[in-house]
The first five atom37 places (N, CA, C, CB, O) and aatype in JSON, in Angstrom:
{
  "aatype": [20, 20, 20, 20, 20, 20, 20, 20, 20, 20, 20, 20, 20, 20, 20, 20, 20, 20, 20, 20, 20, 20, 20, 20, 20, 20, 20, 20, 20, 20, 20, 20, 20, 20, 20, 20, 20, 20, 20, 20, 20, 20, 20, 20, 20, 20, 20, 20, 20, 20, 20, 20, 20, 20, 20, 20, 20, 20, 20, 20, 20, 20, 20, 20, 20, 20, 20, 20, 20, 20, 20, 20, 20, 20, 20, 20, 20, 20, 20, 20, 20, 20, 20, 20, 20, 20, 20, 20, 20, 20],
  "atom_mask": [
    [1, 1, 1, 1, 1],
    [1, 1, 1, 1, 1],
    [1, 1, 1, 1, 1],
    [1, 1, 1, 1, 1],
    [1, 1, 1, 1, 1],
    [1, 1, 1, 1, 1],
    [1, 1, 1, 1, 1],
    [1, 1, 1, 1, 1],
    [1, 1, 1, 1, 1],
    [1, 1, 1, 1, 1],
    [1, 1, 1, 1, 1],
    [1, 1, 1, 1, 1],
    [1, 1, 1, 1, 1],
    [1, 1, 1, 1, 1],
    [1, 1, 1, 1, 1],
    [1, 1, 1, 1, 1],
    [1, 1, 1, 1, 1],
    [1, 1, 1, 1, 1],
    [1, 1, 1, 1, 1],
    [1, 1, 1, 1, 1],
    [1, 1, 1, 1, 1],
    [1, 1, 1, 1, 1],
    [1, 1, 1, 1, 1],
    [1, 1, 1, 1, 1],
    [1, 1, 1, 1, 1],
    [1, 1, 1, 1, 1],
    [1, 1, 1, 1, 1],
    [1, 1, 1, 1, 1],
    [1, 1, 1, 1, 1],
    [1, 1, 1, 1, 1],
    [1, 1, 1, 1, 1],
    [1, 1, 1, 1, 1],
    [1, 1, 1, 1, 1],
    [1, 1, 1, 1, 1],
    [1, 1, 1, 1, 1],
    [1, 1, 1, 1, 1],
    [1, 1, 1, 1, 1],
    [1, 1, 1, 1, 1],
    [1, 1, 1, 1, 1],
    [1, 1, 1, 1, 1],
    [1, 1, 1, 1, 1],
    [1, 1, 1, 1, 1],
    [1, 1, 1, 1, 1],
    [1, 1, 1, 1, 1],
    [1, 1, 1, 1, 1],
    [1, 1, 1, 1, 1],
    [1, 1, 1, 1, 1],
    [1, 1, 1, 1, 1],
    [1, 1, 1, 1, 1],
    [1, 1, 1, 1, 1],
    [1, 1, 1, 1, 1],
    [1, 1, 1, 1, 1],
    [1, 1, 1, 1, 1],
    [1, 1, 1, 1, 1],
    [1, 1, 1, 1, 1],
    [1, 1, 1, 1, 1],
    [1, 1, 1, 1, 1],
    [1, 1, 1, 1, 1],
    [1, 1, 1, 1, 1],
    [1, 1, 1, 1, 1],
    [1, 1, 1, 1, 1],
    [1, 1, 1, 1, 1],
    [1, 1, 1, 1, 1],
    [1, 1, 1, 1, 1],
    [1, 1, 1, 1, 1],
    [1, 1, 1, 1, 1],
    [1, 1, 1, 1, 1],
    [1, 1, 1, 1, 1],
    [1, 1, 1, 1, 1],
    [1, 1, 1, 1, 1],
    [1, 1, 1, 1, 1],
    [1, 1, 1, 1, 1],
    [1, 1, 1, 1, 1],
    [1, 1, 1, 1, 1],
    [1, 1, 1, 1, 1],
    [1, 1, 1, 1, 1],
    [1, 1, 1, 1, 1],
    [1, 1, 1, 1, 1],
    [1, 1, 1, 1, 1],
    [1, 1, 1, 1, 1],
    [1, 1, 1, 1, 1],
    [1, 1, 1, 1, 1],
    [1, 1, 1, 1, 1],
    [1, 1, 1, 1, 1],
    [1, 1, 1, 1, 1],
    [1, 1, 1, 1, 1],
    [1, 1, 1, 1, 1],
    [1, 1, 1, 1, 1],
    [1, 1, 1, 1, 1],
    [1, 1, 1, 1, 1]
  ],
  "atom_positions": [
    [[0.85, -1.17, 0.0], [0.0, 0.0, 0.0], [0.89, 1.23, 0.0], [-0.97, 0.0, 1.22], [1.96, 1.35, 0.6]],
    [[0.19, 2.3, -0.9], [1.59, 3.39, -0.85], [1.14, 4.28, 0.13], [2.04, 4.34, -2.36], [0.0, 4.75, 0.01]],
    [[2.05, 4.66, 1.33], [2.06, 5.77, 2.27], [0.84, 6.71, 1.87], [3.5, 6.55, 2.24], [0.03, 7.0, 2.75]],
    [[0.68, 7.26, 0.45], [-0.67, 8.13, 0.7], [-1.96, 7.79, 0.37], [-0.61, 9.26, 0.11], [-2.89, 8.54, 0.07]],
    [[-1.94, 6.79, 0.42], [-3.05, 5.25, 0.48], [-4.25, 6.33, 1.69], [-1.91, 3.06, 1.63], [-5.41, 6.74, 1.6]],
    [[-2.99, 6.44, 2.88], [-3.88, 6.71, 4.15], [-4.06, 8.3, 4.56], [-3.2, 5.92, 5.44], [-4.15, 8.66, 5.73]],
    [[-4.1, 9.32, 3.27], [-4.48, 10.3, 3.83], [-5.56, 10.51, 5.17], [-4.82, 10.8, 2.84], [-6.42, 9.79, 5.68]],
    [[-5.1, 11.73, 5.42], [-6.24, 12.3, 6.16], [-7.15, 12.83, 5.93], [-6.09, 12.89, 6.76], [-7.12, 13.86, 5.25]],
    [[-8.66, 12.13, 6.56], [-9.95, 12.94, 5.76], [-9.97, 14.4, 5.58], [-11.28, 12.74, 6.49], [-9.77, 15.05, 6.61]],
    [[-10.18, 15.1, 4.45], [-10.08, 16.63, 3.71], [-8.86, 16.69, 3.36], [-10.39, 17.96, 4.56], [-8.73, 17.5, 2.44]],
    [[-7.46, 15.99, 3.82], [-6.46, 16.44, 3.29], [-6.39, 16.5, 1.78], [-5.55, 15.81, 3.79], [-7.18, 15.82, 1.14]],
    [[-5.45, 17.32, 1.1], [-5.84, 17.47, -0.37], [-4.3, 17.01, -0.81], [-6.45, 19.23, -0.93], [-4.32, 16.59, -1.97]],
    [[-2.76, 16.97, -0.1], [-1.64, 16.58, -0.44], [-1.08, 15.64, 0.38], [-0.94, 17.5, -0.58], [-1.08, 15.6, 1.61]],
    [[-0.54, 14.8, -0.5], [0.26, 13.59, 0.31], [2.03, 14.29, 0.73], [0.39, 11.88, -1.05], [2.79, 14.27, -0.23]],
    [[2.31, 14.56, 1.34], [3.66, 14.64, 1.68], [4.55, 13.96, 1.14], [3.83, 14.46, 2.73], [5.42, 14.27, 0.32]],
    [[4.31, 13.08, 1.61], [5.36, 11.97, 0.77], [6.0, 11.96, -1.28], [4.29, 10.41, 1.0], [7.08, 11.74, -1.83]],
    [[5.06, 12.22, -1.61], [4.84, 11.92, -3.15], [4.49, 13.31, -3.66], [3.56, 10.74, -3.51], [4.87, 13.57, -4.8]],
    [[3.77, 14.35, -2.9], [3.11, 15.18, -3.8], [1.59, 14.95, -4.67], [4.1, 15.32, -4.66], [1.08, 15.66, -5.53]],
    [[1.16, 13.72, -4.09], [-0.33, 13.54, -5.29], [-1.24, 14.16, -4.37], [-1.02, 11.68, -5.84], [-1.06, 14.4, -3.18]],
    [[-2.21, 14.38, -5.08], [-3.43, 15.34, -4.29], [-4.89, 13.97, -4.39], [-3.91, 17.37, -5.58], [-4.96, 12.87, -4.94]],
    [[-5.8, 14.76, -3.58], [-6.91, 14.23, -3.48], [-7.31, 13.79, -2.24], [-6.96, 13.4, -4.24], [-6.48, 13.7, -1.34]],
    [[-8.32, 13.55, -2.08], [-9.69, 13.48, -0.79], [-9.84, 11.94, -0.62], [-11.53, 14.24, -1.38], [-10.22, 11.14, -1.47]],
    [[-9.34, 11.62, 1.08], [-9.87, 10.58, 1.43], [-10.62, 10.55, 2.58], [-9.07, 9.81, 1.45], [-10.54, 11.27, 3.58]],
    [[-11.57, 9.39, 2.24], [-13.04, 9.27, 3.04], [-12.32, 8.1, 4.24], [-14.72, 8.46, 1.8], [-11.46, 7.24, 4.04]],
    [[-13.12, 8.5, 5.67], [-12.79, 7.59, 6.39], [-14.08, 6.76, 7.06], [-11.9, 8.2, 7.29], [-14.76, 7.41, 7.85]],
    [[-14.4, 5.71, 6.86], [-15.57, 5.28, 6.82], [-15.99, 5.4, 8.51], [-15.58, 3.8, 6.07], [-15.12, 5.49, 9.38]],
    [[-17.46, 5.38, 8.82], [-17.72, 6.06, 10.15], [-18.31, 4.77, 10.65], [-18.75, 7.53, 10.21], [-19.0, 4.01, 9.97]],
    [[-17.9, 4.58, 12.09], [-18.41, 3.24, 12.36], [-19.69, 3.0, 12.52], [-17.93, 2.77, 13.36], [-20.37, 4.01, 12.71]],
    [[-20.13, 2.21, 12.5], [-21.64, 1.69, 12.08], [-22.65, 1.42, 13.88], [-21.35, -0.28, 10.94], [-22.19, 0.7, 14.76]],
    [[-23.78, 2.08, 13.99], [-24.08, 1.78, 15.17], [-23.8, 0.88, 15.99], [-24.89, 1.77, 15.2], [-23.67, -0.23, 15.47]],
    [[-23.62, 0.94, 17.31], [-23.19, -0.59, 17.98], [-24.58, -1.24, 18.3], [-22.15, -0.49, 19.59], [-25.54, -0.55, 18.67]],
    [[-24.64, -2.61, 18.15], [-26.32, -3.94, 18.05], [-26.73, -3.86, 19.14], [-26.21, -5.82, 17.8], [-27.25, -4.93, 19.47]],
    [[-26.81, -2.56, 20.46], [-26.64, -3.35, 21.74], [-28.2, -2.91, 22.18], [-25.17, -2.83, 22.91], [-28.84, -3.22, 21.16]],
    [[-29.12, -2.39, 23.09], [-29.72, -2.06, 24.06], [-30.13, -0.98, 24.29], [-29.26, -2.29, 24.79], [-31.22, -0.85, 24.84]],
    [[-28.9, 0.72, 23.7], [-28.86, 1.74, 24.01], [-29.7, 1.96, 23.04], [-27.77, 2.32, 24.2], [-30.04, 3.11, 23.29]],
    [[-30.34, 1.61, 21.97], [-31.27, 1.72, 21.06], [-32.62, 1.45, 21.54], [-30.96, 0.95, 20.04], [-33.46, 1.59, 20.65]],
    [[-32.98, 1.19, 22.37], [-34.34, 0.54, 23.19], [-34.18, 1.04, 24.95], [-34.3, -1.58, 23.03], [-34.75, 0.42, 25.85]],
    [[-33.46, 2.01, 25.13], [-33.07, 2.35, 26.66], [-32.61, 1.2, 27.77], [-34.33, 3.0, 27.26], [-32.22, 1.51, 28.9]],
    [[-32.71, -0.04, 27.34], [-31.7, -0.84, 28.18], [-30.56, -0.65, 28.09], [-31.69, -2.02, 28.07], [-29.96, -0.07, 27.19]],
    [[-30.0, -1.34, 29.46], [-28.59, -1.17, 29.94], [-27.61, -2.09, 28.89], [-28.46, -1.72, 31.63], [-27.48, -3.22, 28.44]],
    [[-27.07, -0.82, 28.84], [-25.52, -1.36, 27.91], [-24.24, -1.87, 28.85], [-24.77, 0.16, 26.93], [-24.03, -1.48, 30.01]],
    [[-23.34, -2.9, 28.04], [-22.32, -3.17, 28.52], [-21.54, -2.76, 28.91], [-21.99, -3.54, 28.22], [-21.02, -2.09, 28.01]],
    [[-20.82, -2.65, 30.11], [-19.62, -1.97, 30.29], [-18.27, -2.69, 29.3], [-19.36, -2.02, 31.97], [-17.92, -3.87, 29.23]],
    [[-17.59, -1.17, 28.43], [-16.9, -1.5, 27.55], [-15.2, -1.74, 28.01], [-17.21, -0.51, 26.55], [-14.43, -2.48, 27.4]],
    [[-14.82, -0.9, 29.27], [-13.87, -1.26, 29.7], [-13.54, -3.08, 29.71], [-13.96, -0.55, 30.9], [-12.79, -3.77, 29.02]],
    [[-14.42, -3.38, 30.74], [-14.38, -4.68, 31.59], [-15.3, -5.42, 31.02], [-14.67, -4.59, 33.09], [-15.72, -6.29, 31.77]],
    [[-16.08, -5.38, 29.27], [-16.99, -6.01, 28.6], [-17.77, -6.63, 28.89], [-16.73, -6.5, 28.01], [-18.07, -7.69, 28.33]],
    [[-18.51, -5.99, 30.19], [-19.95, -6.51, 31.17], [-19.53, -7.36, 32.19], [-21.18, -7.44, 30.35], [-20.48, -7.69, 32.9]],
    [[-17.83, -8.12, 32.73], [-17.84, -8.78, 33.4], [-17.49, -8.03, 35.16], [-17.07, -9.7, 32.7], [-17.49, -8.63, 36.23]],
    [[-17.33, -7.2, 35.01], [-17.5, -6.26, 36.59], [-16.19, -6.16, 37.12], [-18.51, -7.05, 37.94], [-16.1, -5.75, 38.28]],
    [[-14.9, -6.51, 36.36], [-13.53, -6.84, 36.58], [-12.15, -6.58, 35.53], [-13.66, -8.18, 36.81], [-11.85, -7.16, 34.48]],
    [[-11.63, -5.77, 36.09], [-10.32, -5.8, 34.78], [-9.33, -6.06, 35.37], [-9.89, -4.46, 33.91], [-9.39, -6.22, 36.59]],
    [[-8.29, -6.18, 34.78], [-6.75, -6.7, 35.18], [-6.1, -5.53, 35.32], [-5.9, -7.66, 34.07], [-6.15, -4.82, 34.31]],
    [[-5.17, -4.84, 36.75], [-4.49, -3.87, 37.0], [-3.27, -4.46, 37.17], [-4.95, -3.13, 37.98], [-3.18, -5.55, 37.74]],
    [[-2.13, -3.8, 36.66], [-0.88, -3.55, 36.69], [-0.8, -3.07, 37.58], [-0.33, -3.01, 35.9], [0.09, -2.3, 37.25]],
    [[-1.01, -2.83, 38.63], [-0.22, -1.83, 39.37], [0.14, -2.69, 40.51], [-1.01, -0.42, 39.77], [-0.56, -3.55, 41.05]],
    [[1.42, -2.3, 40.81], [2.13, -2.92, 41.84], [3.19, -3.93, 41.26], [1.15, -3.6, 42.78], [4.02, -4.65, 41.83]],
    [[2.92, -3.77, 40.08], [3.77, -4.81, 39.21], [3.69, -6.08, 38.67], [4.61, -5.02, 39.69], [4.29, -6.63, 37.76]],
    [[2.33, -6.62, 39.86], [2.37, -8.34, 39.76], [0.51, -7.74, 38.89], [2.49, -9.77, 42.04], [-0.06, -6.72, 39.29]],
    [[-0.12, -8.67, 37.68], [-1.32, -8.4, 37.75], [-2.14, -9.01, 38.48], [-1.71, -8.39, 36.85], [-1.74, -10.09, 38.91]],
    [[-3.54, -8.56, 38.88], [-4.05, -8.79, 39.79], [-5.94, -8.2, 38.89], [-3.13, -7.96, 41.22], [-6.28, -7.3, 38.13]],
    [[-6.55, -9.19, 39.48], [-8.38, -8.86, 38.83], [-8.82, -7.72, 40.14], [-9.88, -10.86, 38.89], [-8.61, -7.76, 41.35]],
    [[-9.49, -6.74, 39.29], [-10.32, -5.85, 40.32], [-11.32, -5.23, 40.08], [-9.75, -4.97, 40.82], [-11.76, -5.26, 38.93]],
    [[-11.86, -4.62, 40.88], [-13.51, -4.47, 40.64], [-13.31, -3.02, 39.2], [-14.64, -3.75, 42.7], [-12.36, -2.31, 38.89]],
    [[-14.38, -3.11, 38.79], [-14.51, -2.28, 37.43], [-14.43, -1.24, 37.94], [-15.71, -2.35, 36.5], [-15.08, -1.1, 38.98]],
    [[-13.5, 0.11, 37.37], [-13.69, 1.27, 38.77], [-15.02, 1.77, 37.55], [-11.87, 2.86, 39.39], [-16.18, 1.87, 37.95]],
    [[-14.68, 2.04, 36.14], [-16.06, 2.57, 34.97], [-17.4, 2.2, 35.73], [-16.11, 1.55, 33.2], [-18.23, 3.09, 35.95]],
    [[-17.59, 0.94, 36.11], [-19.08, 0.15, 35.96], [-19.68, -0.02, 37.41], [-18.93, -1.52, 35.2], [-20.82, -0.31, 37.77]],
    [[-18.39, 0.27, 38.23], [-18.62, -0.49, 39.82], [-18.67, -1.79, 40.23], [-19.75, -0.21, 40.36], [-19.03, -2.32, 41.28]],
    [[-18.19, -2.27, 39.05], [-18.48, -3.74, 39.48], [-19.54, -4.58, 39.0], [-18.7, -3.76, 40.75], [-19.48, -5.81, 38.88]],
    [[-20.72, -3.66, 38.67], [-21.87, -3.87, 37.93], [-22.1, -4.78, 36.3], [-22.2, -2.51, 37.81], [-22.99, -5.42, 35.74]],
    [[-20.83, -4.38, 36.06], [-21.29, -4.68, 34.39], [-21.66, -4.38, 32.9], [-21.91, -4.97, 34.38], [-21.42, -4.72, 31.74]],
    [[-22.76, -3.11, 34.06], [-23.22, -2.04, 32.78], [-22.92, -1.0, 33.08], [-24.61, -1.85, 32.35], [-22.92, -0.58, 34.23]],
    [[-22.47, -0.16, 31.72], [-22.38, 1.43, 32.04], [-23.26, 1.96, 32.49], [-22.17, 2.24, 31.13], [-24.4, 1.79, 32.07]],
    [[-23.0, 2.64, 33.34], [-23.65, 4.24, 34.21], [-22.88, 5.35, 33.59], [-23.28, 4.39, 36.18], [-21.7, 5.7, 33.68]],
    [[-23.89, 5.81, 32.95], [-23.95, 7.45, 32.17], [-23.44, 8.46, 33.17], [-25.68, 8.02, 31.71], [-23.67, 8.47, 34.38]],
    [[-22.66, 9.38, 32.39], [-22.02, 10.49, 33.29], [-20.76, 10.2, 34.33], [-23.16, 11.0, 34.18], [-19.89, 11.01, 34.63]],
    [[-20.9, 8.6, 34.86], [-19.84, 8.44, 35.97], [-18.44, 8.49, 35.64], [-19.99, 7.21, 36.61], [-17.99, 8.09, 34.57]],
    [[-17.69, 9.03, 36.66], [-16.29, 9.65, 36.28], [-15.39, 8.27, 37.39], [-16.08, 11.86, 36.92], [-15.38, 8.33, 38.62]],
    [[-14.73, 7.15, 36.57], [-14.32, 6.12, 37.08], [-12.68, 6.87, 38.09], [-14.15, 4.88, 35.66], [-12.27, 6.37, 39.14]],
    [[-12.07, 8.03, 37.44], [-11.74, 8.29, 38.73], [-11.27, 9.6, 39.79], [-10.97, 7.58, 38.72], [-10.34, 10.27, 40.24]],
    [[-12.94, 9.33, 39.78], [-13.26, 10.68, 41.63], [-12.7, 10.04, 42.44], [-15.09, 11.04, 42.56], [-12.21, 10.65, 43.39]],
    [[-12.59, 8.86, 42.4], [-12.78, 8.31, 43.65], [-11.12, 8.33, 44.15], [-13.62, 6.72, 43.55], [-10.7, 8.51, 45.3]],
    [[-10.5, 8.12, 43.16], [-8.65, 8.46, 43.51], [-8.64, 9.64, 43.36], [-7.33, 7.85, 42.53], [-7.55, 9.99, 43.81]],
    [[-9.45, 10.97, 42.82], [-9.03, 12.25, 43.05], [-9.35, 12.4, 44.44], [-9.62, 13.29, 42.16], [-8.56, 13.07, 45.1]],
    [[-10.78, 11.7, 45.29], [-10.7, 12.41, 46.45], [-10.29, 11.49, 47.7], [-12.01, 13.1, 46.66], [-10.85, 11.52, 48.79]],
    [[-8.81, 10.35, 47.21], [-8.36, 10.18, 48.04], [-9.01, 9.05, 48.82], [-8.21, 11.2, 48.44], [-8.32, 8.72, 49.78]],
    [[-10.11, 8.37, 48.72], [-10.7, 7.18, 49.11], [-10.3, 6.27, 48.61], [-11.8, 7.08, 49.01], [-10.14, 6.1, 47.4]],
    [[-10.01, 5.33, 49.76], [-9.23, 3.71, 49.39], [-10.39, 2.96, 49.26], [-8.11, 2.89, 50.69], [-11.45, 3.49, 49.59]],
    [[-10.38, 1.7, 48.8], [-11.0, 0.69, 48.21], [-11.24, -0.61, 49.66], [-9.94, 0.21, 46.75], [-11.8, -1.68, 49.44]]
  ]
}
């Protein structure tokens, strides 16, 4: 594939080569889930299972979803981390 294969959408010059022209970047297609009918959607971090794998400390280790709470499904608006800005341990 040649380098200006992958313009940027509106760009009009390839750097590389000098050829001109418009590339389209295709837009992803709704996701099949729930949020279309107001049921609860998956949590996408931890993919509905209430648990992800943390690095920290060096060794990995499973822990509760900080996104979902543990729950599974996303909760709209929630900020996964207040809870280390205000200093509350687990």
């Amino acid at each position: 594939m040649h380098i200006c294969a992958l313009l940027v959408a509106g760009s009009r010059t390839c750097r590389a080569s000098g050829a001109r022209g418009t590339a389209s970047v295709p837009r992803p297609m709704p996701a099949d889930d729930d949020s279309q009918t107001g049921g609860p959607v998956a949590c996408a971090p931890c993919r509905g299972t209430g648990s992800v794998i943390s690095n920290l400390g060096g060794e990995p280790s499973r822990v509760r979803c900080p996104w979902c709470e543990g729950e599974g499904t996303q909760i709209p608006g929630h900020d996964a981390q207040a809870r280390e800005r205000a200093g509350v341990a687990e």
